[in-house]
C-alpha positions as CSV (number, residue, x, y, z in Angstrom):
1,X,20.7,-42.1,33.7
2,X,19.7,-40.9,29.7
3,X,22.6,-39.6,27.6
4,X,21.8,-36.3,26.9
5,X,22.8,-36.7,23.3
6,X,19.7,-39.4,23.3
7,X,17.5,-37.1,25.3
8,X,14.3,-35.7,23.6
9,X,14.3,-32.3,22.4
10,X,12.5,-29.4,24.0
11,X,9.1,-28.3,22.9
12,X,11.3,-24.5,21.8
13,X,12.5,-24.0,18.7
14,X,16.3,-23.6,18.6
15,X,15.9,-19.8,18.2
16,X,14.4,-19.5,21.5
17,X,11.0,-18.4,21.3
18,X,7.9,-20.7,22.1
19,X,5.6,-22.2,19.9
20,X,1.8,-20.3,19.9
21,X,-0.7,-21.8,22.6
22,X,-3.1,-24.4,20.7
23,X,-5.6,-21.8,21.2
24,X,-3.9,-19.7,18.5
25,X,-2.9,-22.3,15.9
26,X,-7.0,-23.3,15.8
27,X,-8.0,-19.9,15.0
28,X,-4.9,-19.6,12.3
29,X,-6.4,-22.7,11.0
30,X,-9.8,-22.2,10.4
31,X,-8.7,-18.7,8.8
32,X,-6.2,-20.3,6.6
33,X,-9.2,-22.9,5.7
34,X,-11.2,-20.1,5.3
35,X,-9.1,-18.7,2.2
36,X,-7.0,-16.1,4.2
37,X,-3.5,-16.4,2.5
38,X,-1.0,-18.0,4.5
39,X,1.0,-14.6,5.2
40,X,-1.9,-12.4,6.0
41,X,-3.2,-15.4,8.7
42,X,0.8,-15.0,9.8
43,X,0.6,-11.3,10.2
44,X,-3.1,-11.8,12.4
45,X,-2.2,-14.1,14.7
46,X,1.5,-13.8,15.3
47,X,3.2,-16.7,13.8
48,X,5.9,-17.5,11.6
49,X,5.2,-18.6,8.1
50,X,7.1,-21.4,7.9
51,X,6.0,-22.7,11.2
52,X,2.5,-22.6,9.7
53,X,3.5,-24.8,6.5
54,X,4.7,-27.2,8.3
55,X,1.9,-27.9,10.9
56,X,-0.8,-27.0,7.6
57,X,1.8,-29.9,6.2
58,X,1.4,-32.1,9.1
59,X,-1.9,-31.5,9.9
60,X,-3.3,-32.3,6.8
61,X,-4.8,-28.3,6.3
62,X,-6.1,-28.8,3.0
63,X,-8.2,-26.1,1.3
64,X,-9.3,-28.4,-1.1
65,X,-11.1,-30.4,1.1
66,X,-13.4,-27.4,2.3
67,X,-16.8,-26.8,0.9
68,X,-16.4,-24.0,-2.1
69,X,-16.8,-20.2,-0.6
70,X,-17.1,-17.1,-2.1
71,X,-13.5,-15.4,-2.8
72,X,-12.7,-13.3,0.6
73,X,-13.8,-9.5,-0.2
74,X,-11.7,-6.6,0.9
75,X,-12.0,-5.4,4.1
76,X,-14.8,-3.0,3.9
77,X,-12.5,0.4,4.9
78,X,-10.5,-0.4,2.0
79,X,-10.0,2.8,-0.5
80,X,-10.7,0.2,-3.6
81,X,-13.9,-1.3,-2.2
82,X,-15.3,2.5,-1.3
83,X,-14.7,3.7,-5.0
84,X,-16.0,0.8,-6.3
85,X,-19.3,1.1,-4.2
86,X,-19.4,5.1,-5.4
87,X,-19.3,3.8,-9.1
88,X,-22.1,1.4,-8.4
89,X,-19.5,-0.9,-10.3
90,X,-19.3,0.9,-13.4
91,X,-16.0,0.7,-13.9
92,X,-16.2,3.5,-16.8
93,X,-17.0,6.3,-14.2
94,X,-13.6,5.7,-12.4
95,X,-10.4,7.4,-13.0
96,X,-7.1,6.6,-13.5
97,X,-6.3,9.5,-10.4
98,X,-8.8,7.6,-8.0
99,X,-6.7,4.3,-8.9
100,X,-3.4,5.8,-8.1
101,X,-4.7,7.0,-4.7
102,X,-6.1,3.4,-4.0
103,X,-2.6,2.0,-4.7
104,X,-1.0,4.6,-2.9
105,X,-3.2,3.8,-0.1
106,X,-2.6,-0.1,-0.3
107,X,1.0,0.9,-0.7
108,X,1.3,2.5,2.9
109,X,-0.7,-0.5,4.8
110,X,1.9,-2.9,3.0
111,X,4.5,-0.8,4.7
112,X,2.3,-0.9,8.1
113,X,3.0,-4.6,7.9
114,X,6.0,-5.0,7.0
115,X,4.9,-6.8,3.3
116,X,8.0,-5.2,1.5
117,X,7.3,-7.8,-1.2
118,X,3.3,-6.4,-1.4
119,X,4.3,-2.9,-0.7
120,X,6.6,-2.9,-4.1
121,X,4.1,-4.4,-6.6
122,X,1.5,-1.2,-5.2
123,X,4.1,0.9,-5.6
124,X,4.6,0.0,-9.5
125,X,1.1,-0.1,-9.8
126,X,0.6,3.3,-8.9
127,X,3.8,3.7,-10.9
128,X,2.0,3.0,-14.4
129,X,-1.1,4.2,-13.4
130,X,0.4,7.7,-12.7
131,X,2.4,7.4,-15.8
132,X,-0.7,6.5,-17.9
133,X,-2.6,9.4,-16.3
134,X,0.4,11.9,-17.7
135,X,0.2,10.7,-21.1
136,X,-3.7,11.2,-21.2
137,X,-3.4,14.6,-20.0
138,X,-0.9,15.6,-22.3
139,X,-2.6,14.1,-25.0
140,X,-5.9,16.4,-23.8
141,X,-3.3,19.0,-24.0
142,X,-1.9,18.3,-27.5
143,X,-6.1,17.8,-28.5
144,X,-6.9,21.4,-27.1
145,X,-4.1,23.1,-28.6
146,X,-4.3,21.7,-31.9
147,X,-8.8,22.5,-31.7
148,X,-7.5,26.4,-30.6
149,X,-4.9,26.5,-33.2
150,X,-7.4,25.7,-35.6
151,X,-9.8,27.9,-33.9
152,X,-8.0,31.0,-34.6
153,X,-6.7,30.1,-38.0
154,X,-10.3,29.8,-39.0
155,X,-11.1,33.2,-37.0
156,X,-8.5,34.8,-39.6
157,X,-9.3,33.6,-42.2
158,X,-12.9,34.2,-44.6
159,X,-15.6,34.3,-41.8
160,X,-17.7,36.7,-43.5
161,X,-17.1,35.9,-46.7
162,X,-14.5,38.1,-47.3
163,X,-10.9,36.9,-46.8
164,X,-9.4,38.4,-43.4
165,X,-11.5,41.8,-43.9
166,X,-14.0,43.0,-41.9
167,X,-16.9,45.2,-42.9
168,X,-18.1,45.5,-46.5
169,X,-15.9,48.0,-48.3
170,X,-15.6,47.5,-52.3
């Protein structure tokens, strides 16, 4: 009879839970060899991050061995790709108001999954961008009250030629 301390371990991980059927782990491989970051083919297909370094380890998962792709996209719903198809790309017609909704927006699907790490760098993002849109705006303020300051200064003084005095009396 084995000695149990001699006996080979079972196919669970110590914590309890089963590995993914085979099934799973192809499709979390051809993803990651696709370009999908490791932690976004985690959150996908249900598996643990670690769990997927080793067997990309192990496996040999290399993404530089795969033919060059184009950079994945955004998903097409995204807030960032929509404004960016409304501009036709010109970057000049968006504002910074439309970039703190994106990152707002990207904020609260972070959240959905659970990316506290993602959710945080949205969240300064829209941070300085909301910041940067206050200082514009009060120096649009500061602009338009120094052009109607001006304005009425110039009203009271010499508009007809004669200095604060209307009409034409000697």
């Amino acid at each position: 009879m084995p000695d149990r301390a001699h006996a080979i371990p079972a196919l669970t991980p110590a914590n309890g839970q089963r590995s993914a059927p085979d099934e799973v782990w192809a499709q979390v491989r051809e993803d990651y060899l696709a370009g999908i970051s490791a932690p976004e083919c985690c959150r996908r297909h249900g598996v643990g991050l670690t769990a997927l370094r080793k067997r990309a380890a192990s496996e040999g998962w290399r993404r530089a061995d795969q033919p060059w792709a184009p950079p994945v996209r955004l998903d097409p719903w995204d807030e960032g790709a929509l404004l960016e198809d409304r501009v036709a790309g010109d970057l000049d017609k968006v504002e910074l108001r439309q970039l703190e909704f994106v990152a707002d927006r990207r904020m609260m699907r972070a959240v959905l999954r659970g990316d506290a790490a993602e959710a945080l760098r949205w969240r300064r993002v829209r941070a300085v961008l909301e910041a940067d849109a206050r200082e514009i705006d009060r120096l649009i303020a500061e602009d338009e009250a120094l052009q109607w300051a001006h304005g009425e200064a110039h009203d009271a003084h010499d508009v007809n030629g004669v200095n604060g005095v209307s009409g034409t009396g000697a």
